[in-house]
C-alpha positions in Angstrom: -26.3 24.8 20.5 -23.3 24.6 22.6 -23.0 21.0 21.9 -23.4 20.7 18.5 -20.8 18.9 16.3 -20.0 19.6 12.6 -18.3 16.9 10.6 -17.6 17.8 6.8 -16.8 14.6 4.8 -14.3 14.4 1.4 -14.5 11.8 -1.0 -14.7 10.5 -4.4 -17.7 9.3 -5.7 -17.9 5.2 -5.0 -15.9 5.6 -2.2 -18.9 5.6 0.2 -18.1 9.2 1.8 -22.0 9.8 1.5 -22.9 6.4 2.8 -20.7 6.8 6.0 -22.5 10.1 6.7 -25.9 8.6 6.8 -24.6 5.6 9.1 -23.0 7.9 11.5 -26.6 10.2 11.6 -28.1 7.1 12.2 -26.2 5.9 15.1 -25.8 9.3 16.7 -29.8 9.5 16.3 -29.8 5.7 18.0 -28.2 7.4 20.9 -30.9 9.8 21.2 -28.5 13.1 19.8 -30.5 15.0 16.6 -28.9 14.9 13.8 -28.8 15.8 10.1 -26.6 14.0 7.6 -26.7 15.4 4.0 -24.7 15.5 0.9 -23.3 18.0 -2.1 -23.0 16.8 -4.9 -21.1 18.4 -8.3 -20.9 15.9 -11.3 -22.5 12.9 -10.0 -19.9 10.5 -11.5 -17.7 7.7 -10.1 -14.5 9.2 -9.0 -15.6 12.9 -9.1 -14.9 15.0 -5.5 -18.4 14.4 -3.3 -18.5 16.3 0.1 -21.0 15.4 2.5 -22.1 17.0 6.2 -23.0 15.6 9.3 -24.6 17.9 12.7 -24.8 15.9 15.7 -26.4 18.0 18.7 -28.3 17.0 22.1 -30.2 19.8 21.2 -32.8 20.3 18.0 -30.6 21.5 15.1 -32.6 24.5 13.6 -29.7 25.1 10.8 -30.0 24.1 7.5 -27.1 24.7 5.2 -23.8 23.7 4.3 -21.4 23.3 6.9 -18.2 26.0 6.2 -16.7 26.1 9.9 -16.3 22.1 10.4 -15.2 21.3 14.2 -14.2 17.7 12.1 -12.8 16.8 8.5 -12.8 13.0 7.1 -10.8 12.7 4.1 -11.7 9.3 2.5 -9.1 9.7 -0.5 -5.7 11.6 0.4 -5.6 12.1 -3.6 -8.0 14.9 -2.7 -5.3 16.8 -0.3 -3.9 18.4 -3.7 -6.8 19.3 -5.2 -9.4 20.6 -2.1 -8.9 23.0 0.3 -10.0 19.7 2.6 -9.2 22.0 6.0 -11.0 25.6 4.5 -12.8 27.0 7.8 -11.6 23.6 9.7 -11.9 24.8 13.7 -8.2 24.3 14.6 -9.8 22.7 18.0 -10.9 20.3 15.8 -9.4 17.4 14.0 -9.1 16.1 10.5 -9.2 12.2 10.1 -7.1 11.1 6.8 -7.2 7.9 4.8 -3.4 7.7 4.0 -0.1 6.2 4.6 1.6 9.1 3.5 4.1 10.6 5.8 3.6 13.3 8.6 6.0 15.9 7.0 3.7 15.4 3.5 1.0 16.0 4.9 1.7 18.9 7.2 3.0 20.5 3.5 -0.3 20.2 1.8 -2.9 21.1 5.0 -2.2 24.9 4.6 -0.8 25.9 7.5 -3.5 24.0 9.9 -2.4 23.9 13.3 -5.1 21.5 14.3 -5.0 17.8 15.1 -4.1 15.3 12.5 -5.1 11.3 12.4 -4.3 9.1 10.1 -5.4 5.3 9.3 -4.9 2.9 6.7 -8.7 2.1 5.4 -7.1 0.4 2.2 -5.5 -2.3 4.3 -8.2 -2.7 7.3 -10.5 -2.7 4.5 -9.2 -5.3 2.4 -7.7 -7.2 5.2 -11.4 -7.8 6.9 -13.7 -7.9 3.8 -11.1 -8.7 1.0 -11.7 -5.6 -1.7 -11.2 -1.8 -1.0 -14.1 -0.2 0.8 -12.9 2.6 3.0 -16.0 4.0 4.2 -16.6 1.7 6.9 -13.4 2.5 8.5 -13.3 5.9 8.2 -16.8 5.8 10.1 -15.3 4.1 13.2 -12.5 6.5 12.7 -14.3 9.5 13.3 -16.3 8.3 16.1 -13.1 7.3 17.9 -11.5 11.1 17.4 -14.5 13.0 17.8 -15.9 11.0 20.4 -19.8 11.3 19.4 -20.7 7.5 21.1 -18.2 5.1 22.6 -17.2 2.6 20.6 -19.6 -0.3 22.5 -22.5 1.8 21.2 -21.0 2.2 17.6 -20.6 -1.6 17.1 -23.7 -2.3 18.5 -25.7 0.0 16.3 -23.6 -0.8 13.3 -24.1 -4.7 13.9 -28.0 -3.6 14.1 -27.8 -1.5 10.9 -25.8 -4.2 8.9 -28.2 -6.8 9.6 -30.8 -4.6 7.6 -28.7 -3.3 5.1 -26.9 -6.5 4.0 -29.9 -8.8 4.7 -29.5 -10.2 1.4 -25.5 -10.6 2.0 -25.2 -11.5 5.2 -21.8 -12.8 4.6 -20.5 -9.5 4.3 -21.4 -8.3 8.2 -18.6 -10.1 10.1 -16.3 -8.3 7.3 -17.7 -5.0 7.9 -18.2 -6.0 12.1 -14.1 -6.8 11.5 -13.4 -3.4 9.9 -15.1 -0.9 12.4 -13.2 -3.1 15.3 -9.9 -2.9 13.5 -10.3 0.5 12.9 -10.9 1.6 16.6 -7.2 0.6 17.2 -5.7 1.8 14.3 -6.8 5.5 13.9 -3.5 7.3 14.8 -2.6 11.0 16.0 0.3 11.8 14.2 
C-alpha cells in the first residue's frame, strides 16, 4: 500500500474533529480511493480530548487499527498542543495542520522537536466570518485536503456541496455558510 495516507485528527469533543473525518472518507471514497474513517473515544463528554483516524488508499486497505505513525496531523484546538503529544509517531515527511493564531516560535516550543512541516489557519475567524458562530471543523477539512493533497479542491467543493445538501436538508440556509468556509479556507491554510 504504497499509496496509502494516514491522517490522525485532535480535538475536543463538540468541536467536530470526528465529523470532519467522516466527510473527508466520504469524499476521498467519492473519488473512488478506499477509505476508512474512524474514531477513539475516552470520556465521551463535551470538551474532553477525541482523536479520530482517517486511511485513504487507491488500494483496498486490509489494516484495522489505530493509526500510531500518521503521514498527517489536524489539530482542531491548539489548547491541546500542551496537553497531547499531537506529533507522537508524526512521519516528519508529513505535515501537521493547526487551528491557531499563535506564533511560529510558540509553536515550534511545544511540537517536540518535530522537524516536519507546519500549517496554520485561523478556523475561528473563517468560521465565524462565513457562518457567524465557531465551528472549526469545516475548515480544518478543506485544510487538510489542501496540504495533503488527497482531491483537488474542485472535487472537494463539489462533493462537499453534494454532502451538505443531504446533511443540512432541513437547514439549508446553513450550506452557502459552510460552501463559504471550505473556499475561504483553501486560501488561507499557511506554511509557516
Amino acid at each position: 500500500m504504497n499509496d496509502l495516507i494516514e491522517i490522525r485528527w485532535h480535538g475536543r469533543g463538540g468541536q467536530g474533529a470526528k465529523t470532519a473525518s467522516l466527510l473527508l472518507a466520504d469524499a476521498a471514497f467519492n473519488t473512488g480511493k478506499y477509505i476508512q474513517g474512524f474514531p477513539e473515544y475516552g470520556p465521551e463528554r463535551m470538551g474532553a480530548p477525541i482523536t479520530a483516524y482517517n486511511r485513504i488508499s487507491s488500494n483496498p486497505i486490509t489494516i484495522h487499527s489505530n493509526i500510531y505513525e500518521p503521514d498527517y496531523v489536524v489539530v482542531v484546538d491548539d489548547t491541546l498542543l500542551e496537553t497531547v503529544d499531537v506529533t507522537s509517531g508524526l512521519k516528519e515527511s508529513g505535515a501537521i495542520v493547526i487551528n491557531t493564531t499563535k506564533s511560529a516560535d510558540y509553536l515550534k516550543s511545544v511540537l517536540k522537536g518535530y522537524n516536519g512541516a507546519v500549517y496554520t489557519i485561523d478556523a475561528r475567524h473563517i468560521s465565524e466570518e462565513a457562518l457567524g458562530r465557531y465551528f472549526p471543523n469545516t475548515p480544518m477539512l478543506a485544510a487538510i485536503v489542501k496540504v495533503s493533497g488527497i482531491m483537488t479542491d474542485e472535487a472537494l467543493l463539489e462533493d462537499m456541496k453534494d454532502s451538505f445538501k443531504h446533511k443540512f436538508a432541513k437547514k439549508p440556509e446553513v450550506i452557502d455558510g459552510n460552501m463559504k468556509a471550505l473556499e475561504l479556507a483553501l486560501k488561507e491554510v499557511k506554511k509557516i
